[in-house]
Each structure stands twice: as C-alpha cells, then as structure tokens.
C-alpha positions in Angstrom: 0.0 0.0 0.0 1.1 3.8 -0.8 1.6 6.3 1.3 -1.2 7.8 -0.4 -3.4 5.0 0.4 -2.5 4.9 4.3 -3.4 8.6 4.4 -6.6 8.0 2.8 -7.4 5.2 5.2 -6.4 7.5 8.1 -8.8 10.0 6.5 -11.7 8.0 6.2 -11.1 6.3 9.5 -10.9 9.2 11.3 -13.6 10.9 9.7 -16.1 7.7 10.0 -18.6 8.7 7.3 -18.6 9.7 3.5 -16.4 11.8 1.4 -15.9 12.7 -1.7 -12.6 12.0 -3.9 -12.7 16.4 -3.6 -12.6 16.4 0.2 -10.4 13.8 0.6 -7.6 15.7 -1.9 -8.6 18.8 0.3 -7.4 17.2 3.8 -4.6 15.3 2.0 -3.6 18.4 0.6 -3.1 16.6 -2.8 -4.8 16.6 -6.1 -7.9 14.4 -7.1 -6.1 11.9 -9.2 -3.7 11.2 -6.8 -6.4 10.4 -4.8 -8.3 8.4 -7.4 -5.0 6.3 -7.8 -4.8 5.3 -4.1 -8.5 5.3 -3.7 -8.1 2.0 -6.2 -5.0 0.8 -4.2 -6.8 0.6 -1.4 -10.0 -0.9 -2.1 -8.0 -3.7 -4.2 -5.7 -4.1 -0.7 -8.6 -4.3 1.5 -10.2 -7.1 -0.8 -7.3 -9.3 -1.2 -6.5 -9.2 2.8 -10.2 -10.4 3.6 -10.3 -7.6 5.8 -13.7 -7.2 8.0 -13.3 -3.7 7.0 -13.9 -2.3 3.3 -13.9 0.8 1.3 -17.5 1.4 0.1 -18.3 3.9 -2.3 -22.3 5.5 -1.4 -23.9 9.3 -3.2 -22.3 11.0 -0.7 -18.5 9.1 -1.2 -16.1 6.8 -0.1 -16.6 5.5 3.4 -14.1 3.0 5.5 -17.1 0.4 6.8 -17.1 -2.5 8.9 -18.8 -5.2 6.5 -22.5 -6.1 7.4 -21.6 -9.7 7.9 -20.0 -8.2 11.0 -22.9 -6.5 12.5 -24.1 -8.8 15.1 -20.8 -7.8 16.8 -22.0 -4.0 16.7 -25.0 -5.3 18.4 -23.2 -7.4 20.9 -19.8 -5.2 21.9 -22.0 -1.6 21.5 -25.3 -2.2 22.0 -27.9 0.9 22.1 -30.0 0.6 24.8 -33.0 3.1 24.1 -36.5 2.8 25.0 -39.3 4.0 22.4 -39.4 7.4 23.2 -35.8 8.2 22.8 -35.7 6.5 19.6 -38.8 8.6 18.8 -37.0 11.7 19.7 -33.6 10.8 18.4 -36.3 10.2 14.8 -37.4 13.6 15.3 -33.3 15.2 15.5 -32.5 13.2 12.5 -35.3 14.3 10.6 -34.7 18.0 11.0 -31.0 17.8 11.4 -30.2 20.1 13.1 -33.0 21.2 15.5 -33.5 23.6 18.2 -33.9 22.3 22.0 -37.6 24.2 22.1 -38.8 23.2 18.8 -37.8 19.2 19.6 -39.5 19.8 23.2 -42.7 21.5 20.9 -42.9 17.7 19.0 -42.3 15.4 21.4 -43.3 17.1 24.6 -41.4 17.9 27.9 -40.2 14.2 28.3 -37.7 14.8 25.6 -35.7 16.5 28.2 -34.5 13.5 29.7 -34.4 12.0 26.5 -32.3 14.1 25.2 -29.5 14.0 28.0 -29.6 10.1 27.1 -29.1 10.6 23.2 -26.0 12.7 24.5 -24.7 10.3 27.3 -24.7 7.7 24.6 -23.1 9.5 21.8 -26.2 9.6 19.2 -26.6 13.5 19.6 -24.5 17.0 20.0 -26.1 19.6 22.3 -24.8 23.0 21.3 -25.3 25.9 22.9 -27.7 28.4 20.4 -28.1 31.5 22.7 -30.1 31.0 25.9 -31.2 27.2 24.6 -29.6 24.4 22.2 -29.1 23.2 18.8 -28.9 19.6 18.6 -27.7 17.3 15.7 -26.9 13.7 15.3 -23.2 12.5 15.5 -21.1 10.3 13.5 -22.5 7.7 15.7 -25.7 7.9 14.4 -25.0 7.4 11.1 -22.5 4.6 12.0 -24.2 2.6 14.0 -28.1 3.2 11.9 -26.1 2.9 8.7 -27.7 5.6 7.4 -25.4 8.2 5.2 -28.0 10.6 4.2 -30.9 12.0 6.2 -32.6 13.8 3.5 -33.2 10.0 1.8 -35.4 9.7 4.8 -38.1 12.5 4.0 
C-alpha cells in the first residue's frame, strides 16, 4: 500500500462517514487523481486481505465500513439501549437535522428532556449551545451505528 493510500485510510477512519474524492484531496492536501489512484489501491488491498473492514463507495462518497456480515458484533460489543421514546425523539433530531432544543420539546413534549441527556450520554446527539437554549444534531454515531449516510433520503 502507498503512502497515499495509508493517508486516505487515516482519512476515512478518522472521519467515519462519507467523502468525496474532492474532500479527501482537500485534507490530504493533494490533487484528485492522486487520490483516485490510491482510492483503487486501497479498495484492491482491503479485498485481497479479507479484511472485515472495506472501502464502500455510497452518493455522498467513499466510506471506511465494517462489513455487514459483522454487525451482530456491533449489536453485541455496542449495544444501544434506548427505549421508544428516545428512539422517537432521536427520529425527530434526525429528521430535521439540526434542530433547536424548544422546537424538539414543541414535537415530542417535555419528556424529551431527559431524553435528550440520554441521546447525548450515549453519543447519538450534540447539544450546542444556540443562545439562551440548544441546537442539537446527530453525530457520526448515528450514522454509523443506523447505517444511514444521508438524512434527507429519509423525508
């Protein structure tokens, strides 16, 4: 593998969800083919290792994935222990990515308070302050662990 390829590895890696060829050259700080080139390296290294990992390519780019073959591990080693009414709220973030604390509490009622402190304890959500309330938006997390690369495919 190319030094090219190990940085695009580390790139995708760290970023854990899509890119495209044009952001990846942008962080690499190298042009596109270059990035096309190890892009190919890579994907051909990870499939002759039998890696459980593997470069997809999705609409929104190149992702580093752990194959779905491998997701009763996710289940087992992270599970997500969420009742119905945080999943319904955590629904309700996703789908209007990103979305104020009051207007979330306006949907789902006050109980999304304490709902929303367990979306953050686990990692699914990012409270940010927006003057005297919140913003909140899903994190890598979310998209990891739901699979899901793009939100507005869900409206």
């Amino acid at each position: 593998m190319t030094n090219i390829s190990q940085q695009i590895e580390a790139i995708l890696y760290l970023k854990g969800q899509p890119m495209t060829i044009e952001a990846i050259a942008h962080v690499a700080e190298c042009d596109r083919d270059l990035i096309e080139d190890g892009l190919v390296d890579l994907i051909a290294d990870y499939a002759y290792r039998d890696s459980a990992l593997e470069i997809v390519e999705g609409n929104d780019g190149f992702a580093l994935r752990l194959k779905s073959n491998f997701s009763n591990l996710v289940q087992k080693i992270i599970p997500a222990d969420l009742g119905k009414g945080a999943l319904r709220t955590l629904a309700a973030i996703a789908l209007h990515n990103p979305i104020s604390q009051p207007e979330l509490i306006q949907i789902r009622g006050s109980s999304a308070y304490l709902q929303i402190q367990e979306l953050v304890d686990q990692g699914f959500i990012q409270k940010h302050r927006d003057g005297r309330s919140y913003h909140l938006e899903v994190t890598s997390k979310f998209h990891q662990y739901f699979e899901i690369d793009d939100l507005s495919k869900l409206v």
